[in-house]
C-alpha positions in Angstrom: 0.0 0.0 0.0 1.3 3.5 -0.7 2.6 5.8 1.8 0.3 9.0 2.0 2.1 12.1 1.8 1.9 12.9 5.6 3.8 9.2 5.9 6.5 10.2 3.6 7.3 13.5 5.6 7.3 11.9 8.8 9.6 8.5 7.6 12.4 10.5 5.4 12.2 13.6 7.9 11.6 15.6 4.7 11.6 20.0 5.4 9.7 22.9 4.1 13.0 23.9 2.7 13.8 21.0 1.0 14.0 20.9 -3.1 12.1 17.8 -3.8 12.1 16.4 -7.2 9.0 14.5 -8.6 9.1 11.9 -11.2 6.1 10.4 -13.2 3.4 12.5 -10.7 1.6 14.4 -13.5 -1.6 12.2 -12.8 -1.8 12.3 -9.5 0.2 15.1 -7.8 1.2 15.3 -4.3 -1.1 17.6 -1.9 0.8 17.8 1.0 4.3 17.8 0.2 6.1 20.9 -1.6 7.4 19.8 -4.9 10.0 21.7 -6.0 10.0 19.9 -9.5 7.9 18.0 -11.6 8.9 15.9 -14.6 6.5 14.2 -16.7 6.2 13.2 -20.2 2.5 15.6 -19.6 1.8 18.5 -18.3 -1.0 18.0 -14.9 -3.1 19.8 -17.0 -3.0 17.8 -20.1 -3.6 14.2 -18.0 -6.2 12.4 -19.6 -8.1 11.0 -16.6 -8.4 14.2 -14.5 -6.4 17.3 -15.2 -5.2 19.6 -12.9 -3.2 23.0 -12.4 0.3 22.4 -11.9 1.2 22.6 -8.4 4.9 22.3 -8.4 7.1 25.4 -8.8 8.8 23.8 -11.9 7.4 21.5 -14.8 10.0 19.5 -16.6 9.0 17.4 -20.2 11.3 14.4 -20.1 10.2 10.9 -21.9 12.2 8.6 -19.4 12.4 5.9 -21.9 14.2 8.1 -24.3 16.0 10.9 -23.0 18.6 11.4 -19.6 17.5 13.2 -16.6 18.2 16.7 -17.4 19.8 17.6 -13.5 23.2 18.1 -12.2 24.6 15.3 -9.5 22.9 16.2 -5.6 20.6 19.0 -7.2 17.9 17.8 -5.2 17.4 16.8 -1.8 14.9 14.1 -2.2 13.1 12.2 -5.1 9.4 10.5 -5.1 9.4 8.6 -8.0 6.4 6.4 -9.5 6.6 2.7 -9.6 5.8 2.5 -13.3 8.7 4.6 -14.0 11.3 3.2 -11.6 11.9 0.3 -14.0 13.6 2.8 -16.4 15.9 3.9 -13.6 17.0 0.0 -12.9 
């Protein structure tokens, strides 16, 4: 079962200050926890089962599958990632 986003503060002691990177969350994006970034192959607002206004500071277009993670080494704090994504990453 997924960790709700109160879950995820508490267990990786994540801070108001930190810059939190978001991979794959266009679909469903987080409420509770400040995103700093958000990289998707969509936009929130284009998601076809339920758009919604962006609510990360930054929006990133990346196809995972095809292209490198555009970030510099330790340019974010912490990373939520998507479980249909991570098997891009392994």
């Amino acid at each position: 079962m997924p960790l709700s986003d109160f879950e995820i503060i508490s267990k990786f002691k994540l801070k108001p200050t930190d810059k939190i990177l978001d991979i794959g969350g266009s679909m469903k994006q987080h409420q509770d926890i400040k995103i700093d970034t958000l990289l998707d192959i969509i936009r929130p607002e284009e998601a076809p089962y339920g758009s919604s206004k962006l609510r990360a500071k930054n929006f990133v277009r990346v196809d995972i599958t095809r292209e490198k993670l555009p970030f510099k080494n330790k340019e974010f704090d912490f990373c939520l990632i998507l479980i249909y994504a991570f098997e891009y990453f392994v």
